[in-house]
LUMPAKOL-629294 format. One record per residue (C-alpha): residue in one letter; x negated, y negated, z. Coordinates in steps of 0.2 Angstrom, whole numbers, padded with zeros to 4 digits, always signed. Layout:
BEGIN
AXYZ;...
//
This chain:
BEGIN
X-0448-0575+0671;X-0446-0555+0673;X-0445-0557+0653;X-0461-0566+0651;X-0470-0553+0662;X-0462-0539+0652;X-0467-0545+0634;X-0484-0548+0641;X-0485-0528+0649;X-0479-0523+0632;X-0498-0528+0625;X-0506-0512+0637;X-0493-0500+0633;X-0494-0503+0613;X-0513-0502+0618;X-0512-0484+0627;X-0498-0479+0613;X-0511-0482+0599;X-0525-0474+0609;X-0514-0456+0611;X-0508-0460+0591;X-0525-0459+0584;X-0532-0446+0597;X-0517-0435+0590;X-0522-0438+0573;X-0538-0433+0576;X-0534-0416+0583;X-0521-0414+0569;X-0533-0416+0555;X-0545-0404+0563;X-0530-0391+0568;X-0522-0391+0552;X-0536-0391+0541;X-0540-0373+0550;X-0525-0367+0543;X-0521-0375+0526;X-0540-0379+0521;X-0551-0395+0522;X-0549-0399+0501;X-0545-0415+0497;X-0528-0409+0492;X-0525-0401+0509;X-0532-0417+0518;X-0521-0427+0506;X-0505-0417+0510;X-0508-0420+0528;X-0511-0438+0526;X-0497-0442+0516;X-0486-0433+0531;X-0492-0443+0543;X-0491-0457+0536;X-0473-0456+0527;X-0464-0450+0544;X-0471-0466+0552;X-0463-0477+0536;X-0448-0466+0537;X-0447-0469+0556;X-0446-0487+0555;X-0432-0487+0543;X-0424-0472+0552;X-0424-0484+0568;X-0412-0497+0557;X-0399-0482+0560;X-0403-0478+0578;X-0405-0498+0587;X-0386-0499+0590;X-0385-0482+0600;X-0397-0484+0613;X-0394-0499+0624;X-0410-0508+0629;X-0424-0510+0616;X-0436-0504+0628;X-0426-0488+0635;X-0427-0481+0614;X-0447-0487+0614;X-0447-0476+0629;X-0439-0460+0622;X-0446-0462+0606;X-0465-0460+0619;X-0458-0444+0627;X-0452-0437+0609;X-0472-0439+0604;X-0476-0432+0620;X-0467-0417+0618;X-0468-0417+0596;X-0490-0414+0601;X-0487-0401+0614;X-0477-0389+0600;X-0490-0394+0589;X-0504-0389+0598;X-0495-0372+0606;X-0485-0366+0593;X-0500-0373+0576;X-0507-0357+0580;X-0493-0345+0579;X-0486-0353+0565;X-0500-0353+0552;X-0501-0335+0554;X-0483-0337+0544;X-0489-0349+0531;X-0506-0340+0527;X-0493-0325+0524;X-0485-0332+0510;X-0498-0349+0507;X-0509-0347+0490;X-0516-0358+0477;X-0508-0368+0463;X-0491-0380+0464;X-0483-0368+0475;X-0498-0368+0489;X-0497-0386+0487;X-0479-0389+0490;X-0480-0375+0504;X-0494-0385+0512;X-0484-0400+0512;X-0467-0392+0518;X-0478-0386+0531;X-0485-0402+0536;X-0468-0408+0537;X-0461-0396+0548;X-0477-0403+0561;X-0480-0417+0559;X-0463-0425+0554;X-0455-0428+0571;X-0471-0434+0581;X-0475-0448+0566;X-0456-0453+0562;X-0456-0456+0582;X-0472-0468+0581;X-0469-0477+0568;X-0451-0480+0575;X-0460-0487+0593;X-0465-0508+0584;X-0447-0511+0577;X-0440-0503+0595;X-0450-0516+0602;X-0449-0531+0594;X-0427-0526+0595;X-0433-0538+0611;X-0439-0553+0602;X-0428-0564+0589;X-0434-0566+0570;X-0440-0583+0573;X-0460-0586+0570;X-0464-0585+0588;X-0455-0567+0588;X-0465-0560+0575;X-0480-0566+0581;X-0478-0558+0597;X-0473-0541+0583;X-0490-0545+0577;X-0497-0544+0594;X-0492-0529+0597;X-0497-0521+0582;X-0515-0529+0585;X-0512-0520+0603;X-0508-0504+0594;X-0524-0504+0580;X-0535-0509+0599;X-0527-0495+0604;X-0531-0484+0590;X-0550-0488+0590;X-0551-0484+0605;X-0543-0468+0603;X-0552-0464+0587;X-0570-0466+0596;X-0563-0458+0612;X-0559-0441+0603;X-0574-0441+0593;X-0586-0445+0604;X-0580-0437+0621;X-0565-0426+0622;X-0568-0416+0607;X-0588-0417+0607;X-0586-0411+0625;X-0570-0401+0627;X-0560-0397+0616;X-0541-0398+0606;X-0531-0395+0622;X-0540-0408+0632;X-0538-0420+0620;X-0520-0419+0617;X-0516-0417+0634;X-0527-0434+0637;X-0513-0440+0625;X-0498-0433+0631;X-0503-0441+0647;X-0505-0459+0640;X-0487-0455+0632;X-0481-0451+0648;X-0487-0469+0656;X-0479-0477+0642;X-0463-0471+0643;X-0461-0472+0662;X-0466-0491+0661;X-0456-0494+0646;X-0441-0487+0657;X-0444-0497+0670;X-0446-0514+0658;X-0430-0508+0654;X-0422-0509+0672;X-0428-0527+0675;X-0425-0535+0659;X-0411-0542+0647;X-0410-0531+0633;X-0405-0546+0621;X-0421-0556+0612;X-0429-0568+0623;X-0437-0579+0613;X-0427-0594+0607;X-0427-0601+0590;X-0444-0611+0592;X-0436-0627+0594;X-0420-0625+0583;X-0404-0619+0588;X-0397-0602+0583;X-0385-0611+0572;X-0397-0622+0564;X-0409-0607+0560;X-0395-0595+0555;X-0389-0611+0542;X-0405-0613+0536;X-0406-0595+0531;X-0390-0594+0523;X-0397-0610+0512;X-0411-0599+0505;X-0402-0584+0503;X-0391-0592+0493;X-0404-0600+0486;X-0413-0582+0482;X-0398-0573+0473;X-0400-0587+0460;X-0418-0579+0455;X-0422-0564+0447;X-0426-0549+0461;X-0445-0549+0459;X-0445-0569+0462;X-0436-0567+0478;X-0446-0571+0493;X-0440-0556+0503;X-0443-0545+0488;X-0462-0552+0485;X-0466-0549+0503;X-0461-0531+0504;X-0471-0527+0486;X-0486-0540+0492;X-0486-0529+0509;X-0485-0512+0501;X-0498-0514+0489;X-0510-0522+0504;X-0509-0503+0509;X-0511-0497+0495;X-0527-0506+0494;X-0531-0503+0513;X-0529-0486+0511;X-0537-0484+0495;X-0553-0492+0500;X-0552-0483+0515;X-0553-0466+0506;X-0569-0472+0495;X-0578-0481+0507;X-0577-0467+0519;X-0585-0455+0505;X-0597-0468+0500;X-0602-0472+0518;X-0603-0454+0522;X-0618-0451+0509;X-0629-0467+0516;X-0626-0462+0536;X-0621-0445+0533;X-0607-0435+0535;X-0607-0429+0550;X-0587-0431+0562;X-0596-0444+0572;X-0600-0455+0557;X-0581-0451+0551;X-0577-0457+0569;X-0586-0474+0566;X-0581-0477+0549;X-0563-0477+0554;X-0566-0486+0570;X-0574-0500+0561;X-0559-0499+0551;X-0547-0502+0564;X-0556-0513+0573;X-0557-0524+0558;X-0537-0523+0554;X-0533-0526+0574;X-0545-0542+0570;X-0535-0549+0556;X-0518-0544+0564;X-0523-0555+0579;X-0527-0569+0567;X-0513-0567+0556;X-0500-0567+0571;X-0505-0585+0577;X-0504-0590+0560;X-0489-0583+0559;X-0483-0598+0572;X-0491-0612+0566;X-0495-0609+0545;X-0480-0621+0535;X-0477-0607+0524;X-0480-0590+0530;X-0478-0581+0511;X-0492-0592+0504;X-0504-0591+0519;X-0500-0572+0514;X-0505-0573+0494;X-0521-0581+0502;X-0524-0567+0511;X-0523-0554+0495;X-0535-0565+0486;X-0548-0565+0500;X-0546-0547+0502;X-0553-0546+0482;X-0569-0554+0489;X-0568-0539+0501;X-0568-0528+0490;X-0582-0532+0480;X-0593-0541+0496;X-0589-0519+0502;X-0594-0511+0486;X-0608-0523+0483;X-0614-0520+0501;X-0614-0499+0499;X-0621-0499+0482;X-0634-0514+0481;X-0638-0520+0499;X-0637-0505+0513;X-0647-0491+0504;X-0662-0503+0504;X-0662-0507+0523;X-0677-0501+0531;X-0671-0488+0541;X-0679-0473+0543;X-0667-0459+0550;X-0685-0449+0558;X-0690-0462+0568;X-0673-0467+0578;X-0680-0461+0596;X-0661-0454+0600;X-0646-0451+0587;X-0634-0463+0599;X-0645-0476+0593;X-0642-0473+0574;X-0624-0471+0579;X-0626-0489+0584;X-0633-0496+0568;X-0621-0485+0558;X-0606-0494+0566;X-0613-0510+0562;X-0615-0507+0545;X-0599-0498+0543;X-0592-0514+0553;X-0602-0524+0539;X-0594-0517+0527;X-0574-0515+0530;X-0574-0530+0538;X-0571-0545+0527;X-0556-0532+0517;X-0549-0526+0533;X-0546-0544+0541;X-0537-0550+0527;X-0525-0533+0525;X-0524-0533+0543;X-0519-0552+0544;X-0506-0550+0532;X-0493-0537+0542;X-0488-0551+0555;X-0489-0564+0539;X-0479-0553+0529;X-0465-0553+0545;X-0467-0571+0546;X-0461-0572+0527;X-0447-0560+0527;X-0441-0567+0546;X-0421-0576+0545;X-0420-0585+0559;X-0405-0574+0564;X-0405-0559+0578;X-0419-0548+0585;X-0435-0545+0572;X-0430-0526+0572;X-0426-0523+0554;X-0439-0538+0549;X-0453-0527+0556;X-0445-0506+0553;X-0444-0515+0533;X-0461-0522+0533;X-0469-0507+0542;X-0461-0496+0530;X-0466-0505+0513;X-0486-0507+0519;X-0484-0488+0524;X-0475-0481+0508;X-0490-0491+0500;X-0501-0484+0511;X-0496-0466+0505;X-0499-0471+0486;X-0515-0480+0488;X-0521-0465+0497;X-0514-0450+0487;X-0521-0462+0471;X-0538-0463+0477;X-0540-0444+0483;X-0531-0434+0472;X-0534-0444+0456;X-0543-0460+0452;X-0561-0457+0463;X-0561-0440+0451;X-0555-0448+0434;X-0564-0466+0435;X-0576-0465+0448;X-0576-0476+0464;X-0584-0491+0453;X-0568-0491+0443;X-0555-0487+0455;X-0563-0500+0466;X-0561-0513+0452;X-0542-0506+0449;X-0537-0513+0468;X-0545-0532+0465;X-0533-0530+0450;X-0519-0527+0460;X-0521-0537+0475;X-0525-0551+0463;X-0506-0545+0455;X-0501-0546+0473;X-0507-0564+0478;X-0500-0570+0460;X-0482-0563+0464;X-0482-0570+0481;X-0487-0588+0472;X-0472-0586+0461;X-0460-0585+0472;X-0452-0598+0480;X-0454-0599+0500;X-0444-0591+0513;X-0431-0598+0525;X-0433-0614+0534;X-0452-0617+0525;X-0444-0621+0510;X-0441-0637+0515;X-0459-0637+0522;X-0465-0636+0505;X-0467-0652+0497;X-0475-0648+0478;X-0482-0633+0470;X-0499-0639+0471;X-0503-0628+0488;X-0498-0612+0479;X-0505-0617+0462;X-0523-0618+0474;X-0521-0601+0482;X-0518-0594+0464;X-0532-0602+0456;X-0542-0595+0472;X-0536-0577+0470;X-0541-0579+0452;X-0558-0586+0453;X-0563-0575+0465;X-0557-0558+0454;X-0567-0564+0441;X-0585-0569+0454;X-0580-0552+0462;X-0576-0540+0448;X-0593-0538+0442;X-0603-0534+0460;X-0596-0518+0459;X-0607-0507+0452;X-0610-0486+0453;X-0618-0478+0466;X-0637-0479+0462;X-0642-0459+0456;X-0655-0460+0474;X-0640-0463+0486;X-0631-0451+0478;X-0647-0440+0480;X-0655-0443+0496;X-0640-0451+0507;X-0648-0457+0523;X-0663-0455+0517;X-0664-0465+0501;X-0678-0479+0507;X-0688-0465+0508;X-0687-0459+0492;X-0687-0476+0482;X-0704-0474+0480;X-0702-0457+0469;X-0683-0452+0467;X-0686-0441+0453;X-0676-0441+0436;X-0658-0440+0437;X-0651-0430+0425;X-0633-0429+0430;X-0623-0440+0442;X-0605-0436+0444;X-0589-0438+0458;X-0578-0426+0458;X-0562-0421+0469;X-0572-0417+0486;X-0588-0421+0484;X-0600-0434+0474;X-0615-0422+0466;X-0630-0424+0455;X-0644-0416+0449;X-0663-0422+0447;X-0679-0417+0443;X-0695-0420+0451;X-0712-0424+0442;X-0719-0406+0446;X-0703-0399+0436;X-0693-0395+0453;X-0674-0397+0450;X-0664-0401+0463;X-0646-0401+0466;X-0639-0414+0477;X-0621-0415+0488;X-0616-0423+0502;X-0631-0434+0501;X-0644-0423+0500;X-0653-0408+0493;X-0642-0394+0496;X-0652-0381+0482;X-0666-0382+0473;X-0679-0372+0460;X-0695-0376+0473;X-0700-0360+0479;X-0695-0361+0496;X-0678-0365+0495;X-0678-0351+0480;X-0684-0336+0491;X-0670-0340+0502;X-0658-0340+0491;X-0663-0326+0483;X-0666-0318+0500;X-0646-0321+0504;X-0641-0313+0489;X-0651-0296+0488;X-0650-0293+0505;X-0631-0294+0504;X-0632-0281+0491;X-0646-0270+0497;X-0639-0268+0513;X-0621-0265+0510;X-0616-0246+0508;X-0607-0248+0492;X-0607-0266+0485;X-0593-0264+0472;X-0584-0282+0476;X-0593-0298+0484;X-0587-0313+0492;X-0597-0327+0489;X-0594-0341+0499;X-0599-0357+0493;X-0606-0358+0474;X-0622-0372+0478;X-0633-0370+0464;X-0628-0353+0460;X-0643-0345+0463;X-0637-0334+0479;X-0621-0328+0468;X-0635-0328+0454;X-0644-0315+0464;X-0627-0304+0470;X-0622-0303+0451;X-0639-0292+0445;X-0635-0279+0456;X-0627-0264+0446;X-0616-0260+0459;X-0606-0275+0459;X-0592-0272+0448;X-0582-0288+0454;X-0588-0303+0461;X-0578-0320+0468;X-0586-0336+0471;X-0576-0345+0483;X-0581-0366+0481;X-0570-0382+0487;X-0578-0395+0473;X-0571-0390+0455;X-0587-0401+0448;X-0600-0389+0455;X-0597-0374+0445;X-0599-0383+0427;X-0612-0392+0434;X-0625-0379+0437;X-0619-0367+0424;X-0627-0380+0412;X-0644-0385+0422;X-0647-0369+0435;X-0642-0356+0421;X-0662-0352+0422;X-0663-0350+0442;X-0647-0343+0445;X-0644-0327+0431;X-0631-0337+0421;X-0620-0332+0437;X-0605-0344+0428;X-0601-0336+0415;X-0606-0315+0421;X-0590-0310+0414;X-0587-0300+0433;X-0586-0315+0443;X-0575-0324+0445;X-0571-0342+0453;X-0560-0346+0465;X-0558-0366+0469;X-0552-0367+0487;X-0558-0370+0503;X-0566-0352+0509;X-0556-0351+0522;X-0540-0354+0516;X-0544-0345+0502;X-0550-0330+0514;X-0532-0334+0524;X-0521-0331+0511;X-0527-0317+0500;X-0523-0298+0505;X-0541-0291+0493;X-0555-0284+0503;X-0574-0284+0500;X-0587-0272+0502;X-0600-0288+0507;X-0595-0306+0511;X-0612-0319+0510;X-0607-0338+0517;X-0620-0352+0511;X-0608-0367+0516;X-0614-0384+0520;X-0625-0388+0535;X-0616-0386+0550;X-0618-0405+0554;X-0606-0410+0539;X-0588-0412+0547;X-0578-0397+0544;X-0590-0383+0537;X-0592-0378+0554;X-0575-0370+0553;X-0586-0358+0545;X-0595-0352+0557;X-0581-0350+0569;X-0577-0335+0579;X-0559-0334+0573;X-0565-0337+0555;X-0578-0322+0556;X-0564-0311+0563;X-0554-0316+0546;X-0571-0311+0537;X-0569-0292+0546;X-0551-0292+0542;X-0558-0294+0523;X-0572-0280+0526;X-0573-0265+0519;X-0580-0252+0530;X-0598-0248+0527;X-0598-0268+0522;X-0610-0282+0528;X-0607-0301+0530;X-0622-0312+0527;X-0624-0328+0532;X-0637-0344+0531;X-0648-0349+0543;X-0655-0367+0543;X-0668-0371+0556;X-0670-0388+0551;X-0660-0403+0554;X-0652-0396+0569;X-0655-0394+0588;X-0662-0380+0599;X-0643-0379+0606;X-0635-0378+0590;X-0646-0364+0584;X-0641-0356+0599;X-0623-0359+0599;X-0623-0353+0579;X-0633-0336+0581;X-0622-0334+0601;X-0606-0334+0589;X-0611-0322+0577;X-0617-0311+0589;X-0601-0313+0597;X-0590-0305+0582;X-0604-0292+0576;X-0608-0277+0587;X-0624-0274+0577;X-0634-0292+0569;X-0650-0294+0560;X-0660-0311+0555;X-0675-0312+0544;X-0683-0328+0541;X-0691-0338+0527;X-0703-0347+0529;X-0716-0360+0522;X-0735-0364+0526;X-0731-0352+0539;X-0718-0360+0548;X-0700-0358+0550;X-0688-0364+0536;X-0673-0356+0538;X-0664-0338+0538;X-0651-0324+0537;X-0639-0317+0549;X-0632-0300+0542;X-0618-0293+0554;X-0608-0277+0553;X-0597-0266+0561;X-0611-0250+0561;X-0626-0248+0568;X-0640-0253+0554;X-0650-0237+0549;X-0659-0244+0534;X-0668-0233+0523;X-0684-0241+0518;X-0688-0225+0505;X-0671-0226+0498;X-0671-0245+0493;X-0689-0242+0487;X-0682-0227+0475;X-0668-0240+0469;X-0678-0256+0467;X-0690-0247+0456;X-0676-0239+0447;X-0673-0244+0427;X-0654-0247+0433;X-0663-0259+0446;X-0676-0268+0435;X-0666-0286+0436;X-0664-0286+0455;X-0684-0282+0455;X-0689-0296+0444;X-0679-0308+0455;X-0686-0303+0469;X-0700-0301+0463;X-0699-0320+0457;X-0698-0326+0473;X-0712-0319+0481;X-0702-0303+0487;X-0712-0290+0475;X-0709-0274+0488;X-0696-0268+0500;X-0709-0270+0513;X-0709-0289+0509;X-0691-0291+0508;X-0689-0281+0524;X-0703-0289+0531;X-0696-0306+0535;X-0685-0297+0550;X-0687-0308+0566;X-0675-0300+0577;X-0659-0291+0581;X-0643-0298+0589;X-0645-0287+0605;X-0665-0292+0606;X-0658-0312+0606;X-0642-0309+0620;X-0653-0313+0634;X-0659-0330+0625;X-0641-0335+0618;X-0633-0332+0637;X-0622-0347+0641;X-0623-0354+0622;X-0607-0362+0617;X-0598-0350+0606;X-0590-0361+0591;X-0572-0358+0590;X-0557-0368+0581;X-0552-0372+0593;X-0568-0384+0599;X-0578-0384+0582;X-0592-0384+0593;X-0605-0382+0581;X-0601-0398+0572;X-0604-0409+0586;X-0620-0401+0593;X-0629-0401+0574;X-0622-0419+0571;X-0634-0421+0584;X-0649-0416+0575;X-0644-0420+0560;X-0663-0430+0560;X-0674-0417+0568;X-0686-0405+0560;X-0690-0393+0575;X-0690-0377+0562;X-0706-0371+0567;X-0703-0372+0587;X-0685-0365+0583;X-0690-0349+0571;X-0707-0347+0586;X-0693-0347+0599;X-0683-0333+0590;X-0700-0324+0584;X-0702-0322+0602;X-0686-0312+0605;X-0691-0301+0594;X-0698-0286+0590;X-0700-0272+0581;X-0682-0263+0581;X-0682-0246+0584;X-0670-0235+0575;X-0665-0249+0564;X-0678-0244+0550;X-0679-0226+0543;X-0690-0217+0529;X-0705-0211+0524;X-0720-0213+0540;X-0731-0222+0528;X-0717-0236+0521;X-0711-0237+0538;X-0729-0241+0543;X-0732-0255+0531;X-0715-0262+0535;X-0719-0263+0554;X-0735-0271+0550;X-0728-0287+0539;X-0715-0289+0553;X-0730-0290+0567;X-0740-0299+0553;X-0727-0313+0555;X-0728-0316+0573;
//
């Protein structure tokens, strides 16, 4: 009886333990990408850390089980290790990165330093997780009732995981921050243990199931019977053997699609962290489904190796029923993002049709963990090596399928072909498992060929229904993201669609000539007017207002024209461009040479492909002007741009005399995240300026310009420059845009940092270790309140005394275009 009730409490401590795993992973993508970057190779490093100490925990745990005592006392140490692994993490992270940023770079060696990094974090923590389902299931026999119960509490554990995922995501991070959420997991750890120890006082530590029905004899002689039976075959028609490769590549397949539905999903509900939250909770939620269902199959299916090939050739129908649904069926839903009354009710549609999605694919690969135990069960002993062996084949797939996806086949076939790659090989998968002969005592279960001759003909009819539903990405999701049913009426041409190692781009053109360059689902540059003056606007007034320009950061390439516009400057001797998608610069050199001065191929820049800020993190050169136009702060990760840590690197990079630029967007934000973002700046800058753009009049967007000295800009002086023959370039791009005089450039000023403290009091100030920003623009990632947002800042302002210098009647005009504006 007192074993009954303790397999049952082990359901809620697999439950909590899954919770703190994922809330931990969480944090540790977010902390670790401010240190080695958020690229894909840097998120793949870290992934493939994480997941390989779990795989090589498992096994590790075959080394450890016999050392211990009681199976429950180990899944209690192994808790407190995690405990105690995430509090090093999150104290000692810090101090840490500081050494690898010394020494960190590009190329091969950053790469391997990354990893070994990652490895020195990450290892113990993960090898300790995934050691905790075979420390459990030491307690129950290998018989199907005891890897079903396994299967349970891996089900317990995904559970756990969703809810962790949402937790972190939606609360402790959105609302507090890296230290509260890992302490929220520590804590869970904590429980665990302490009830895992006391499970441990009032129990056997030997299994407790019996052999359902048979003796131990009679199991153990049955396995002998098909061991011996086995060694006869050739190794890859052995049932042991075609369990672990069907297992593995199921991860490889999980985590495959996992990595390009997660991009894909990201354009049509936008990628902000909360729909990277969802997209992984539906995930999880889907696998913890299937693990459920495959665990009581796992009990009552004849033969547990065929119930498994079935399984791999119903996950090809999920793989096309997913790629169908993101390419043909979602972006033509009705939905207007503008007309949600709340974003927590887009978040709930967006889990439903992430849940659509994964769904079908993730019951099967979830379904097939307790299935595959089910096959490689003997009868004989605990299910301990059963489960660390099947854990550590799915996992070690995992890793492939996901470093695959990442790194190399989304980049070199496209998501289309890389999706159609992994029906091939789960069809591979299902076949192999239908080949081989069954496992243990089923074999005498099976009374003809004909079952498994079905399941093959099923996997093989569905591969070829299936294969030709996966289509590209239509050229309008690519575009317009959340927005694409808005723009089906008049998407434009589409000159160039392409996926790259980060990010999915294209390029289109509008009937009125407008080219527009498109990433991350939407229009991140254009050659419209509006967004031109800005970007021009960043540019010169990086230039013009820096003391002695000779060498520019730019952060973030876009369209180029912003670099575009540093580049004509005669001072700037040397210029970097500092850009994360490798795509990007080949891509505007050939369609935004016009707009942006050939910036590509100036023979003084330079590009650098790296995140900006590890790029920033691991180079020792200094600039006499930094200018940042990343991503909205509402796409996950680019507001560790904007962090106050992150502008203390940019001064440790500034020249004295220098300036650091930054845009501005007013739109598709909130009231609090403009606040928070200009609080932030004002935070690491003594001395701030913004000027706006604008359009009909309204607020658009602006620049912050920050520096270490008080401004003293002479109006006369830039006059005698611009209209200089040395100058002439940087006047006809202004001059372009709407910007023909230094009292029209100047003019846009809306306010200094000093004149907006009282309005920014009490602003959260975005820092790495909250990310702040990300969560209040995900907010708002719908709202166009740019005109109330720039009035509110207008309001702040006024004209600043001291700030402008020159002749009385330049300064006059000047001051009367910035009242003009008001």
């Amino acid at each position: 009886m007192a074993a009954a009730r303790g397999r049952n409490a082990l359901l809620p401590l697999f439950l909590f333990s899954g919770c703190a795993a994922l809330i931990y992973e969480v944090v540790w993508y977010q902390s670790l990408a401010l240190v080695i970057g958020s690229s894909a190779v840097s998120m793949a490093v870290v992934l493939a850390t994480y997941m390989g100490g779990m795989g090589v925990g498992s096994l590790a745990y075959l080394r450890w089980r016999g050392r211990f005592g009681h199976p429950l006392r180990i899944y209690a140490q192994l808790e407190l290790v995690i405990a105690v692994s995430a509090l090093l993490v999150l104290y000692v992270l810090p101090w840490a990165g500081g050494l690898y940023t010394a020494v960190g770079g590009g190329g091969f060696r950053g790469i391997l330093l990354r990893g070994l990094f990652c490895v020195l974090f990450l290892l113990p923590p993960t090898m300790a997780m995934g050691a905790t389902l075979p420390a459990a299931a030491g307690w129950l026999r290998s018989t199907p009732e005891g890897v079903s119960r396994a299967g349970f509490y891996y089900s317990a554990n995904i559970a756990g995981g969703v809810i962790g995922c949402l937790l972190a995501g939606f609360l402790l991070l959105r609302v507090y921050d890296i230290h509260t959420a890992t302490w929220v997991g520590v804590a869970l750890n904590v429980l665990v243990a302490g009830v895992a120890f006391m499970l441990s006082r009032l129990t056997p530590a030997a299994p407790v199931e019996s052999a359902g029905g048979a003796t131990a004899a009679q199991a153990s002689a049955a396995a002998d019977h098909v061991q011996a039976a086995a060694r006869k075959l050739p190794a890859w028609r052995d049932p042991h053997v075609a369990a672990y490769v069907a297992i593995g590549i199921s991860g490889a397949c999980a985590l495959g699609a996992q990595v390009i539905w997660t991009r894909n999903l990201a354009l049509l509900l936008g990628g902000t962290v909360y729909t990277f939250s969802l997209i992984l909770g539906t995930m999880l939620l889907g696998l913890g489904m299937g693990s459920s269902l495959g665990s009581i199959a796992a009990r009552t299916v004849r033969d547990a190796g065929r119930a498994l090939a079935l399984c791999q050739g119903l996950a090809i129908a999920g793989l096309g029923w997913a790629a169908w649904m993101i390419s043909d069926n979602l972006p033509y839903w009705p939905v207007n993002p503008g007309n949600a009354p709340s974003p927590w009710y887009l978040h709930q549609l967006d889990f439903l049709r992430s849940f659509l999605v994964v769904l079908p694919a993730s019951l099967c690969w979830g379904a097939s963990f307790p299935l595959a135990l089910a096959a490689v069960a003997d009868g004989r002993g605990n299910s301990s090596a059963a489960v660390a062996r099947v854990y550590a084949s799915n996992t070690a797939g995992a890793i492939v399928g996901a470093l695959a996806a990442g790194l190399v086949l989304v980049a070199w076939l496209g998501t289309q072909q890389t999706q159609r790659l992994m029906m091939v090989l789960a069809l591979l998968a299902a076949l192999l498992l239908v080949l081989a002969p069954a496992g243990h005592a089923q074999a005498a279960a099976r009374s003809s060929r004909a079952g498994s001759l079905a399941v093959g003909a099923i996997a093989v009819a569905l591969f070829v229904l299936c294969l030709p539903i996966v289509h590209k990405l239509p050229g309008v999701l690519i575009g317009y993201g959340r927005w694409t049913v808005t723009w089906l009426p008049e998407p434009g041409e589409f000159l160039y669609v392409g996926e790259g190692l980060n990010s999915t781009l294209a390029v289109s053109r509008k009937r009125d000539g407008t080219l527009n360059y498109h990433n991350a689902g939407k229009v991140q540059a254009s050659s419209h007017p509006d967004d031109m003056r800005l970007q021009r606007m960043l540019g010169h007034l990086t230039t013009l207002l820096a003391k002695d320009p000779k060498n520019v950061l730019v952060i973030g390439s876009g369209a180029g024209v912003t670099a575009g516009a540093v580049s004509v400057n005669p001072d700037v001797r040397t210029q970097t461009i500092a850009e994360i998608e490798p795509l990007v610069p080949e891509v505007v050199s050939v369609f935004f040479g016009e707009q942006n001065h050939d910036v590509i191929n100036n023979p003084k820049v330079k590009i650098r492909i790296d995140d900006a800020r590890h790029f920033l993190l691991t180079t020792d050169e200094k600039f006499d002007a930094i200018t940042a136009d990343p991503f909205d702060a509402w796409v996950k990760g680019a507001a560790s741009l904007n962090t106050l840590e992150f502008y203390a690197e940019m001064k440790r990079h500034l020249n004295p005399g220098g300036v650091v630029t930054a845009w501005l967007p007013f739109y598709e934000t909130t009231m609090e995240a403009i606040r928070s973002e200009i609080a932030t700046f004002i935070e690491a800058f003594p001395h701030v300026l913004i000027f706006g753009n604008t359009t009909g009049g309204q607020g658009y967007d602006g620049v912050m310009v920050g520096s270490m000295e008080p401004f003293a800009i002479d109006v006369s002086a830039m006059h005698e420059r611009l209209t200089s023959p040395e100058y002439a370039r940087v006047l006809r791009s202004l001059q372009e845009v709407g910007y023909g005089s230094v009292e029209l450039l100047l003019g846009t000023f809306a306010a200094t940092g000093e004149q907006l403290r009282p309005w920014v009091e009490g602003a959260e100030i975005n820092r790495d270790r909250n990310l702040r920003l990300q969560y209040l623009a995900g907010l708002g990632v719908n709202n166009y309140q740019q005109a109330g947002i720039y009035a509110e800042i207008l309001r702040q302002g006024s004209w600043p005394d001291g700030v402008f210098t020159g002749e009385l009647s330049m300064l006059s005009r000047l001051r009367s275009e910035v009242m003009s504006r008001r």
